[in-house]
C-alpha positions in Angstrom: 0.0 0.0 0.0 1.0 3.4 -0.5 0.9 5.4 2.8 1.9 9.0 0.9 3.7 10.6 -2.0 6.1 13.5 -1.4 7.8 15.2 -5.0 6.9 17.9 -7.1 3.6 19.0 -7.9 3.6 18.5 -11.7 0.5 19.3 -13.1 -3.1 19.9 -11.7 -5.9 18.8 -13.6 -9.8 18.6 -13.5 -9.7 16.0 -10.8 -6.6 15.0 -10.0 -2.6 16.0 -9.6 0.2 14.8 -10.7 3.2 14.3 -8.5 7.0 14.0 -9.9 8.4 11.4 -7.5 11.9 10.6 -9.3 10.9 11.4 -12.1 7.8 9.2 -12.1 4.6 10.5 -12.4 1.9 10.0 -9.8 -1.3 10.6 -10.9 -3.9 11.2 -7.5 -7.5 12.2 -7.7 -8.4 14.5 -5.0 -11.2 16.5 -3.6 -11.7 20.2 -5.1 -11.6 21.7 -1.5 -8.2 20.6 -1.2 -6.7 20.9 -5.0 -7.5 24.4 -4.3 -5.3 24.3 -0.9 -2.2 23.4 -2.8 0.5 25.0 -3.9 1.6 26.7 -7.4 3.2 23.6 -9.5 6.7 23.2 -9.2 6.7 23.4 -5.7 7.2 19.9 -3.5 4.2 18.7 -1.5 3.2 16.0 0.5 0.2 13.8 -0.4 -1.6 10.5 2.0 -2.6 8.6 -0.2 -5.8 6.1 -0.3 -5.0 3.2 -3.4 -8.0 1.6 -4.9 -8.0 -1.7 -6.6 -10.5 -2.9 -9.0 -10.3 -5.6 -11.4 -9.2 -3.5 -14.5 -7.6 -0.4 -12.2 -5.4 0.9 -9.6 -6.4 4.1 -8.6 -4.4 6.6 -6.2 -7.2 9.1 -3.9 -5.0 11.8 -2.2 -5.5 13.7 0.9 -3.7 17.1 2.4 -4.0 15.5 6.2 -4.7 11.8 8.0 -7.7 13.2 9.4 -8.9 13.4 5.6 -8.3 10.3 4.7 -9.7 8.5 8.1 -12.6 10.2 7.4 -12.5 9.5 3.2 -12.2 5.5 5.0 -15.5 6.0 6.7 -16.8 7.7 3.6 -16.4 4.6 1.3 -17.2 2.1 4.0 -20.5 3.0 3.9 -23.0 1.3 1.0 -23.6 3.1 -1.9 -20.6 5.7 -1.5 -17.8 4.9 -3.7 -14.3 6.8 -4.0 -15.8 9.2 -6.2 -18.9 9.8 -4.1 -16.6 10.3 -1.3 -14.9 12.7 -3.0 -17.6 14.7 -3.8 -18.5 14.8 -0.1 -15.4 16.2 0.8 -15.2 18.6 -1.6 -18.8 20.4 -0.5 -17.6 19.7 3.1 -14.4 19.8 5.1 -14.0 16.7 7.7 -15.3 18.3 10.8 -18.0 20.5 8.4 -19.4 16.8 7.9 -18.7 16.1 11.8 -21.5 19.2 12.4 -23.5 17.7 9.7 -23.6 14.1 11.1 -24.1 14.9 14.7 -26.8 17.2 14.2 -28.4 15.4 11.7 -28.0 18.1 8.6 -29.0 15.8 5.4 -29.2 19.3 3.6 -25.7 20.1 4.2 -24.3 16.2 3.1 -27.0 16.5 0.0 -24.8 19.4 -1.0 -22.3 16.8 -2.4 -22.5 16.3 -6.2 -24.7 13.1 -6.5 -26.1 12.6 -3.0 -29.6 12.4 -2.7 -31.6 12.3 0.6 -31.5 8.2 1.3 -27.9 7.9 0.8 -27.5 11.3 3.3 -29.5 10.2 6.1 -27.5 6.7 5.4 -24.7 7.8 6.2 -25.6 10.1 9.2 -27.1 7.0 10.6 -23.9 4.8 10.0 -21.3 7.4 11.0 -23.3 8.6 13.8 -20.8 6.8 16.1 -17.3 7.3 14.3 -17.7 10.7 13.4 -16.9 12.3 16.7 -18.2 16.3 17.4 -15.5 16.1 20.0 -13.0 15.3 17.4 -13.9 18.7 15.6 -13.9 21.2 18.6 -10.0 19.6 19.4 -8.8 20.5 15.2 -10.3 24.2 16.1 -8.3 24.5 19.5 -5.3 22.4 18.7 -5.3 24.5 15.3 -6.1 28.1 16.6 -4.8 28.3 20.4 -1.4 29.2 19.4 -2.6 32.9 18.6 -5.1 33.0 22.0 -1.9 33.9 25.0 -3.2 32.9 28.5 -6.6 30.2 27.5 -6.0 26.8 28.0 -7.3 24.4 25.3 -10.3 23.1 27.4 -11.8 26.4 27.6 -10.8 28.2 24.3 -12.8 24.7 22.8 -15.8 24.8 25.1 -16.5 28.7 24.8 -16.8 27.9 20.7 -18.9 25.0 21.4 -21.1 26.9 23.7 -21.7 29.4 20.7 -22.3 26.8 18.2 -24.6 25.6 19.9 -26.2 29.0 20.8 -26.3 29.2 17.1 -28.1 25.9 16.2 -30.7 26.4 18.5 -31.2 29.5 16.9 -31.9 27.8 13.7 -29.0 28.2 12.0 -27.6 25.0 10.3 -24.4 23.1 11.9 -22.0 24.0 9.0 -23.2 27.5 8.7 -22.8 28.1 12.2 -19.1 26.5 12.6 -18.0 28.5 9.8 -18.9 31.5 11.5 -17.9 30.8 15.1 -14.1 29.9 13.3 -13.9 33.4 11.6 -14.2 35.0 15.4 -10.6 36.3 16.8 -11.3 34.8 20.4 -9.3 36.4 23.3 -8.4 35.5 26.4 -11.7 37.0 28.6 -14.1 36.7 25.5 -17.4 35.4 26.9 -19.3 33.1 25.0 -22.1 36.1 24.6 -19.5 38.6 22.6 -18.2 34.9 20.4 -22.0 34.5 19.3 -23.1 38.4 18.7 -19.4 38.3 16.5 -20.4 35.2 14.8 -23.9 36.7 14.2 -22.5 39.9 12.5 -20.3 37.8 9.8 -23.3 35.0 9.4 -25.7 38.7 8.2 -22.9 40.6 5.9 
């Protein structure tokens, strides 16, 4: 199996990149979210790696973290989502987007996906329910962001966004919609969950 590809980025096409690896030519399909993370070509880059096997084809799926891929795993191991279909969920919806989505049951937000109707949505949402962790999400937005907060520990800095997504959803908003917004808010170190949720309120109307 191939765990990852590191070499140049060659080429980007459509659906997929190619990556120079000694001179060999990789070619990985990956999700538009993150082809439009990546680099200029030219430049080197670092690519996990999920290879399918069919009877007539090997195909390489790439991802720009493990966290991708673990949840591009889940994706496919659900019936009726393929590669390509997982693909397409990750492209409308980052992996802790589709965290929201599963735990508070948003089929309109997983229907966003190109070729996911209603039965397949609440299909998944019912066999991820477990795997998909909302925990898991609020720990990428502290572990990712706490470095710019001085002075709030983890625990805190993730339970006062928490507290306002929530605020949010019971408000009406949608999951995703409402993540989005509390992650655009600069939080500080005495920031109550109030002034995080009337912030988040004034990005979510202009």
């Amino acid at each position: 199996m191939i765990a990852y590809v590191r070499g140049t980025l060659a080429a980007m096409e459509e659906e997929r990149v190619i990556i120079d690896v000694g001179g060999i030519g990789y070619g990985v399909y990956m999700a538009g979210r993150a082809m439009g993370m990546l680099p200029r070509t030219g430049k080197e880059v670092k690519i996990h790696t999920y290879l399918h096997v069919k009877e007539d084809m090997m195909q390489l799926y790439g991802f720009l973290t493990r966290d991708e891929l673990s949840v591009f795993r889940m994706l496919i191991g659900v019936n009726g989502i393929g590669p390509k279909g997982a693909l397409g969920i990750l492209s409308a919806l980052s992996p802790d987007d589709l965290r929201f989505a599963v735990a508070s049951n948003d089929v309109k937000a997983i229907q966003a996906a190109p070729g996911i109707g209603k039965k397949t949505a609440e299909k998944l949402i019912l066999e991820l329910k477990d795997k998909l962790k909302l925990e898991d999400a609020l720990e990428h937005i502290s572990d990712g962001e706490m470095s710019s907060v001085s002075g709030t520990s983890d625990a805190g800095y993730a339970e006062v966004q928490s507290e306002a997504v929530q605020a949010l959803t019971a408000l009406g908003y949608g999951s995703t919609e409402a993540l989005k917004a509390v992650k655009q808010v600069e939080i500080t170190e005495d920031m109550k969950v109030e002034e995080v949720l009337k912030q988040a309120l004034r990005k979510m109307m202009f």
